[in-house]
C-alpha positions in Angstrom: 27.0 7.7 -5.4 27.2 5.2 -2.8 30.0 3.3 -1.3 27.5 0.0 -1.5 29.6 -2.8 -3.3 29.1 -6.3 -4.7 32.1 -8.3 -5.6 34.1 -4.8 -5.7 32.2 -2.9 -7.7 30.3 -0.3 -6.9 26.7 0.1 -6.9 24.5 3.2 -6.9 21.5 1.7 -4.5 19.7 5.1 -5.4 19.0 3.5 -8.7 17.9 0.1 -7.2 15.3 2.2 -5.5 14.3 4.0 -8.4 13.8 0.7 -10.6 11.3 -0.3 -7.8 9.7 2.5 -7.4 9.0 1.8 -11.5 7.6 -1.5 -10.6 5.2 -0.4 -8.0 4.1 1.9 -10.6 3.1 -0.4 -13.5 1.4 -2.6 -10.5 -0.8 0.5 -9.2 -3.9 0.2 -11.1 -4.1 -3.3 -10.3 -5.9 -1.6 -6.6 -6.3 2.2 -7.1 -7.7 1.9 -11.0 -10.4 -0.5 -9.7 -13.0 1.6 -8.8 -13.4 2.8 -12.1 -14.6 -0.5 -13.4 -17.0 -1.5 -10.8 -20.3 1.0 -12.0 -19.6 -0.4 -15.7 -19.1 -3.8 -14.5 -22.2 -3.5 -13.2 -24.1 -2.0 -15.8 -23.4 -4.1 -18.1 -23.7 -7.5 -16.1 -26.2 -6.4 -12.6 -24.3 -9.0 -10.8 -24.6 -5.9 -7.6 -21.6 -3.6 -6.2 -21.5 -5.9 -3.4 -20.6 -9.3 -5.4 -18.7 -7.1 -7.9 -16.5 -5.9 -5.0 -15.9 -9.5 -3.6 -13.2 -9.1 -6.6 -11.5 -6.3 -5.2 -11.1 -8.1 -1.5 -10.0 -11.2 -2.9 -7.2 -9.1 -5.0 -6.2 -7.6 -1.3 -6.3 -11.1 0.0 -4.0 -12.9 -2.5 -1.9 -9.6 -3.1 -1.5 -9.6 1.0 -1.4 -12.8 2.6 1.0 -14.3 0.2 3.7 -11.5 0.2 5.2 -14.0 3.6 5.9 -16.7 1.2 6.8 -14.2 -1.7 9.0 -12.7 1.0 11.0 -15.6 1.9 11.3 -16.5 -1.3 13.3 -13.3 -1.9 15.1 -13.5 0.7 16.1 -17.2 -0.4 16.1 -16.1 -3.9 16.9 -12.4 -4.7 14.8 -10.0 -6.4 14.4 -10.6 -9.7 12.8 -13.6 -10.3 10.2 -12.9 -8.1 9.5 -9.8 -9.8 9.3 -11.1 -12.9 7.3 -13.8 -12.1 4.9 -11.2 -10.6 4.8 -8.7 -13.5 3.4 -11.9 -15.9 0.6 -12.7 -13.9 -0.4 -9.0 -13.3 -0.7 -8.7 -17.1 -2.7 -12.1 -17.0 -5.0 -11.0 -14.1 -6.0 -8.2 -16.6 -6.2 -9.8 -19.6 -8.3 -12.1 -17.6 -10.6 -9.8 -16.5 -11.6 -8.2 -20.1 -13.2 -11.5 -20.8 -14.8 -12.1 -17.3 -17.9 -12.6 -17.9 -19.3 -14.4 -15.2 -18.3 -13.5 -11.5 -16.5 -16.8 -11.1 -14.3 -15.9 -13.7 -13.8 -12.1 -12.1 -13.1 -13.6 -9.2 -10.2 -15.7 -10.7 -8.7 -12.7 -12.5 -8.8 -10.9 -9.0 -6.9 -13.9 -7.8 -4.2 -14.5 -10.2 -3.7 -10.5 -10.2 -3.7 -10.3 -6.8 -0.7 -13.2 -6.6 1.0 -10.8 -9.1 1.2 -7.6 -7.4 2.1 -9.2 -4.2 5.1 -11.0 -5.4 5.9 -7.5 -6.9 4.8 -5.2 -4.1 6.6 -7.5 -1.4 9.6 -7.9 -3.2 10.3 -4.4 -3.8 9.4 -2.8 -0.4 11.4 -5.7 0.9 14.4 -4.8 -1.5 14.3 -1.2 -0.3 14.6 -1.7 3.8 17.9 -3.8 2.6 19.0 -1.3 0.9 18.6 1.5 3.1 19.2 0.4 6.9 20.0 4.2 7.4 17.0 5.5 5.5 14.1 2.8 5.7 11.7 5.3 6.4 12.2 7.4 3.2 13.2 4.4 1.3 9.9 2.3 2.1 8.1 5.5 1.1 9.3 6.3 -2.0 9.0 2.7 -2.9 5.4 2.6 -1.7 5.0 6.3 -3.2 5.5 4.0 -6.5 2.3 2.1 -5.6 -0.1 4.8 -4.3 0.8 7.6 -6.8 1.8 5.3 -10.1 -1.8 5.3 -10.9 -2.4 9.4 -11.4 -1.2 9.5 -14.7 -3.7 6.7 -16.1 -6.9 7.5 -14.2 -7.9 9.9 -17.1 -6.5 7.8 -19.8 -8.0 4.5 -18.4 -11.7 6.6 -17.9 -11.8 7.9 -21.1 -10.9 4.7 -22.6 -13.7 3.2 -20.4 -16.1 5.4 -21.9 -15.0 5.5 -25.4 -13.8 2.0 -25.9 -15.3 -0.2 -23.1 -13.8 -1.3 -19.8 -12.8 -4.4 -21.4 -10.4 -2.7 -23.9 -8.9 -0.8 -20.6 -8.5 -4.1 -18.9 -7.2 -5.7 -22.0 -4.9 -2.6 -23.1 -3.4 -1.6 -19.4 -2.8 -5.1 -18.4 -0.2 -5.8 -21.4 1.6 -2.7 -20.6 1.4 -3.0 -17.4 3.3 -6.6 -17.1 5.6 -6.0 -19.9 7.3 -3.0 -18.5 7.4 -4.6 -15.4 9.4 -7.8 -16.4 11.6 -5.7 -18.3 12.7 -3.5 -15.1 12.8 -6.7 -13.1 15.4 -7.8 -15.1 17.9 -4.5 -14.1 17.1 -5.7 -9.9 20.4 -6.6 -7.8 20.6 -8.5 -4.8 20.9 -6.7 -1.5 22.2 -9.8 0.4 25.4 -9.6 -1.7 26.1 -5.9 -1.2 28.5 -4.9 1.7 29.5 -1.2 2.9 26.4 0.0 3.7 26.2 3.3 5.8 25.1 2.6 9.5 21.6 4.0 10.8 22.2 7.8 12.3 22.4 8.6 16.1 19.5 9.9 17.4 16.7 8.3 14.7 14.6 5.4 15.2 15.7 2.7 17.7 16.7 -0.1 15.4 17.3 -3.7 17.5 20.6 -5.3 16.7 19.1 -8.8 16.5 18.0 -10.3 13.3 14.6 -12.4 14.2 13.1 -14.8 12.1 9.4 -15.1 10.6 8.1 -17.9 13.3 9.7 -15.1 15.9 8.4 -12.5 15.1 4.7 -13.8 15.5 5.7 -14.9 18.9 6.3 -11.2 20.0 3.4 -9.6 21.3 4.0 -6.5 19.8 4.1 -7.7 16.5 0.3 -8.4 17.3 -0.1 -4.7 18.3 1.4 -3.2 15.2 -0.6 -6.0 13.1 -4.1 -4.6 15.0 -2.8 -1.5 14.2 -2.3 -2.2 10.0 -6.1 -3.6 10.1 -7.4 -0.5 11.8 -5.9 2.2 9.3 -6.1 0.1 6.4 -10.0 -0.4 6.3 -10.9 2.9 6.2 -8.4 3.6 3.2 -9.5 0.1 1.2 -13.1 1.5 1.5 -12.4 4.9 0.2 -10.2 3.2 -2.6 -12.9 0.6 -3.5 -15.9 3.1 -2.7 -14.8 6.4 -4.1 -16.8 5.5 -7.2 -20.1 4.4 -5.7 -20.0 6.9 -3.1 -19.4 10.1 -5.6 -22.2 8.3 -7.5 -24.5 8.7 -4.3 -23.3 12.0 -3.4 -24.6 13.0 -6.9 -21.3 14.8 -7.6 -19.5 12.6 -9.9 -19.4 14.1 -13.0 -20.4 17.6 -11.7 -17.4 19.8 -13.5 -14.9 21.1 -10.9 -12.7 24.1 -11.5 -9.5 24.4 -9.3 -5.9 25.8 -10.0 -6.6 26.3 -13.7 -8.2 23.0 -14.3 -11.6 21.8 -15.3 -12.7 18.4 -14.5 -15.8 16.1 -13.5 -15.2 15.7 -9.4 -14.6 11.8 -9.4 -11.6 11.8 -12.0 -10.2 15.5 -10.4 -10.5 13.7 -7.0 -9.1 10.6 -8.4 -6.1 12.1 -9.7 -5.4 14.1 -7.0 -5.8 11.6 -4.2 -3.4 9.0 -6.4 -0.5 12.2 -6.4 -1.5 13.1 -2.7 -1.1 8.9 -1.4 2.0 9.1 -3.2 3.7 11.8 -2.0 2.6 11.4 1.6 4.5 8.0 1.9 8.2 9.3 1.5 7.3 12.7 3.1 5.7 10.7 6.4 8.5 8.4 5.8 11.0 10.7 6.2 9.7 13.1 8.9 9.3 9.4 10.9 13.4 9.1 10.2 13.5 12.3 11.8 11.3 12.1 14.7 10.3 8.6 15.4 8.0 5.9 13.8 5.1 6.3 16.8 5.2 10.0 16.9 4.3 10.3 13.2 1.7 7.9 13.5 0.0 9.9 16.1 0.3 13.0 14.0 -0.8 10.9 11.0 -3.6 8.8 12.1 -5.1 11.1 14.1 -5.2 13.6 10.7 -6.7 10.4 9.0 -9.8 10.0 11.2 -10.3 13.8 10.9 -10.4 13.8 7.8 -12.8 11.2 7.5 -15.3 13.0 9.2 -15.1 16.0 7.4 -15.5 14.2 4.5 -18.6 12.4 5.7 -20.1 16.2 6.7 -19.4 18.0 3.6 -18.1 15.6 0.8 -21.6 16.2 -1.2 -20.0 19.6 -2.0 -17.7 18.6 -5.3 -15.0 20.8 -4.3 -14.9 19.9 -0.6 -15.1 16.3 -1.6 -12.0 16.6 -3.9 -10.4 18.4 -1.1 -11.3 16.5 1.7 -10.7 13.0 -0.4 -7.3 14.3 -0.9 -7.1 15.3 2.8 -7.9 11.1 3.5 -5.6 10.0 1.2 -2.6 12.0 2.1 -3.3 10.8 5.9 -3.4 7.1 4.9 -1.0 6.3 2.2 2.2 6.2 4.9 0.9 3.3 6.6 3.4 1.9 3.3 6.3 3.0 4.9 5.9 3.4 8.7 4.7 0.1 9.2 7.3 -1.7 7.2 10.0 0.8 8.7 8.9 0.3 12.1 8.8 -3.5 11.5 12.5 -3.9 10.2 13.6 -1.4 13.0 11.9 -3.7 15.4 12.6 -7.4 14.0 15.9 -6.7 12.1 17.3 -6.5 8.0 18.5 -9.9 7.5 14.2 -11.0 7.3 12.7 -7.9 6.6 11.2 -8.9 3.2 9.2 -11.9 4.9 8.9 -10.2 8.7 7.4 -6.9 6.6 5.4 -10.1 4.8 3.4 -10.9 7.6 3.1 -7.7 8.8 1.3 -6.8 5.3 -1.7 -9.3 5.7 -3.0 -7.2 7.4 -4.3 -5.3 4.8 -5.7 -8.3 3.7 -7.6 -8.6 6.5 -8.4 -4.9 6.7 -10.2 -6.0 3.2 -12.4 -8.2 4.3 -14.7 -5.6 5.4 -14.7 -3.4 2.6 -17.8 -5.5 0.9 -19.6 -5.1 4.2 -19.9 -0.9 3.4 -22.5 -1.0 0.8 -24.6 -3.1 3.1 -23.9 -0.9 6.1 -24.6 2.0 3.6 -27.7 0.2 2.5 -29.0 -0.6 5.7 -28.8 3.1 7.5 -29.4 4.8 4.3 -26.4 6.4 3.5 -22.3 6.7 4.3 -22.5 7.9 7.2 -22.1 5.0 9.6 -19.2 3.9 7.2 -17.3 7.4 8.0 -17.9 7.2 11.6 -16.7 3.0 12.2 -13.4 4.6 10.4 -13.0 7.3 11.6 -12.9 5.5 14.9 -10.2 3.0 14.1 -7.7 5.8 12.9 -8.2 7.5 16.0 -7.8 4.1 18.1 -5.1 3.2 16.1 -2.9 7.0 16.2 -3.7 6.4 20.6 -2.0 3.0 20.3 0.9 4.0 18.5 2.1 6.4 21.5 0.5 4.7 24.7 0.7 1.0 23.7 3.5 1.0 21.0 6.0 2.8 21.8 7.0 1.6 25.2 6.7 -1.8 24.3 9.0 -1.6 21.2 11.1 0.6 23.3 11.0 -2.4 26.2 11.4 -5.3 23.7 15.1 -3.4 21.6 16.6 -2.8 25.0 16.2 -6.2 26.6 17.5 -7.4 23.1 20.9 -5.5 23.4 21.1 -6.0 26.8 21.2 -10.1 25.7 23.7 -9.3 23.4 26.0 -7.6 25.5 25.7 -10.3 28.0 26.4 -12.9 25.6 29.4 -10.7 23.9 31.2 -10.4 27.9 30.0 -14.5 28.6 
């Protein structure tokens, strides 16, 4: 139990964490489940993977580059409306998009869904960096462990559905569920501002600053810029294997080639599917802790550098089934904790009292990282194959794991020290 109160009473903050964690569940599909709708989509419509998957960026768009306004609005607000608001358009977004039929009208679903699993996604990742000044990294993992790993359940259930029923019915079906259970947890969410007694940050984890920095501050500091390069760099990769996976099992003629590992027997794109969602789940609190452990740029070096690795692997051998399951798991598990060391690292650096917006503008850049997920089918298109794809991402995850330890960490190191040092002076003026 934890000695966290709010107007004398006690409140286990372990169980605030766990009723996000919930949320970022029901919200998981909304990205990771999309893939499985784009061939159908297609086949039933030829509106082309590359329009059809102008959807999926402008879901990364809304869901991004609004979480800064969600985020102040939580801050300003609390929690729970903003959750709740969130869970009903998610469930809209989906309805929405089991009656799409023109792109116009897929393109609004993406939108509205999109603004719905921001307001979620911001809110609770937010929530949990409050909650946990002397645990962010584990906390912001587990919370974004919700997100990547909610969906592994439901990938079968939503594919077989697809195929018996229609994608419609699993857009239609999913998308009530989905939102209902999500404005029913939002309703259990407490408000961090009003919670005192919270444990302090251990000696000898990540350097946190002791100033509290507001949103137009934060993009005034250089290395906000850094760490937001940074975001872009690792996300893209991971957006285009999320988006991709489909199409590029398709083209590696393994998708539905039956797989048998540990026991089970599976067609390679749902076995990979399944595993990747348990793999990008798990590797957010486990990177998130280690990073508590042994510092935010050190584990990004360990895990970027395993990212763009794997990457190439993958683009090598992936036309085996069972190497692609393995080696898609491999990706995932080296990408999915850019959820928590990023938002970690950015509360360590610009302070709690902001965190849900200053981790806000820090996410966009997924949004951005988006952009160029349409552009892989052309670049697959246009040098005949996935290749050229693997190798621009690979690329990034390596620049990106380099930065971390040669660029980043002196200059967060540089910025927290001159911060105290103002501090001091100020304290003795």
């Amino acid at each position: 139990m934890s000695s966290v109160v709010i107007n004398g009473k006690p409140v286990n903050r372990w169980l605030q964490l766990a009723i996000g964690v919930a949320c970022m569940a029901m919200i998981a599909n909304l990205q990771y489940g999309w893939t499985l709708f784009v061939v159908p989509i297609d086949t039933k419509y030829h509106w082309g993977r590359e329009s059809i998957q102008w959807a999926f960026t402008l879901f990364v768009l809304l869901e991004t580059w609004l979480v800064p306004v969600e985020g102040y609005l939580v801050d300003k607000y609390g929690p729970r409306p903003v959750v709740l608001i969130g869970g009903i358009l998610c469930g809209i977004g989906w309805v929405m998009n089991s009656q799409a039929d023109t792109l116009g009208m897929l393109y609004a679903a993406a939108a509205v869904s999109g603004l719905g699993a921001g307001a979620v996604y911001g809110t609770c990742v937010g929530n949990a960096l409050k909650w946990f000044p002397d645990r962010r990294g584990l906390a912001a993992g587990f919370t974004a462990a919700g997100f990547g790993a909610g969906s592994a359940l439901t990938v079968v259930p939503i594919a077989n559905m697809i195929k018996v029923s229609g994608y419609e019915a699993a857009f239609f079906n999913f998308g009530i569920g989905q939102g209902v259970a999500v404005v029913i947890l939002s309703l259990f969410l407490l408000d961090a501002r009003q919670a005192s007694g919270f444990p302090a940050a251990p000696s000898g984890g990540p350097v946190q600053t002791r100033r509290d920095y507001k949103p137009m501050e934060v993009l005034s500091k250089p290395v906000f810029w850094v760490m937001y390069l940074m975001f872009v760099a690792m996300a893209a990769g991971g957006l285009m294997a999320t988006a991709q996976l489909g199409p590029i099992a398709k083209d590696f003629k393994i998708a539905d080639v039956p797989v048998s590992m540990a026991g089970i027997t599976m067609a390679a794109l749902p076995f990979a599917l399944s595993l990747d969602r348990i793999l990008n789940g798990a590797t957010r609190p486990f990177f998130g802790w280690v990073s508590d452990k042994i510092g935010r740029e050190l584990t990004m070096l360990i895990a970027f550098s395993l990212e763009g690795v794997g990457i190439m692997l993958l683009s090598e051998y992936g036309q085996d089934p069972v190497l692609f399951i393995l080696l898609t798991s491999l990706v995932f598990f080296a990408w999915g904790e850019i959820y928590s060391l990023f938002p970690s690292t950015c509360a360590d650096t610009f302070g709690k009292t902001f965190a849900a917006a200053n981790a806000g503008l820090l996410y966009t850049a997924k949004g951005t990282a988006a952009l160029m997920v349409p552009y892989a089918n052309t670049l697959s298109k246009a040098y005949g194959g996935w290749h050229i794809v693997f190798v621009i991402a690979a690329t990034l995850n390596i620049a990106a794991a380099l930065t971390a330890w040669f660029i980043l960490k002196p200059m967060r190191a540089k910025m927290i020290a001159k911060a105290a040092e103002e501090a001091d002076t100020a304290l003795h003026a």
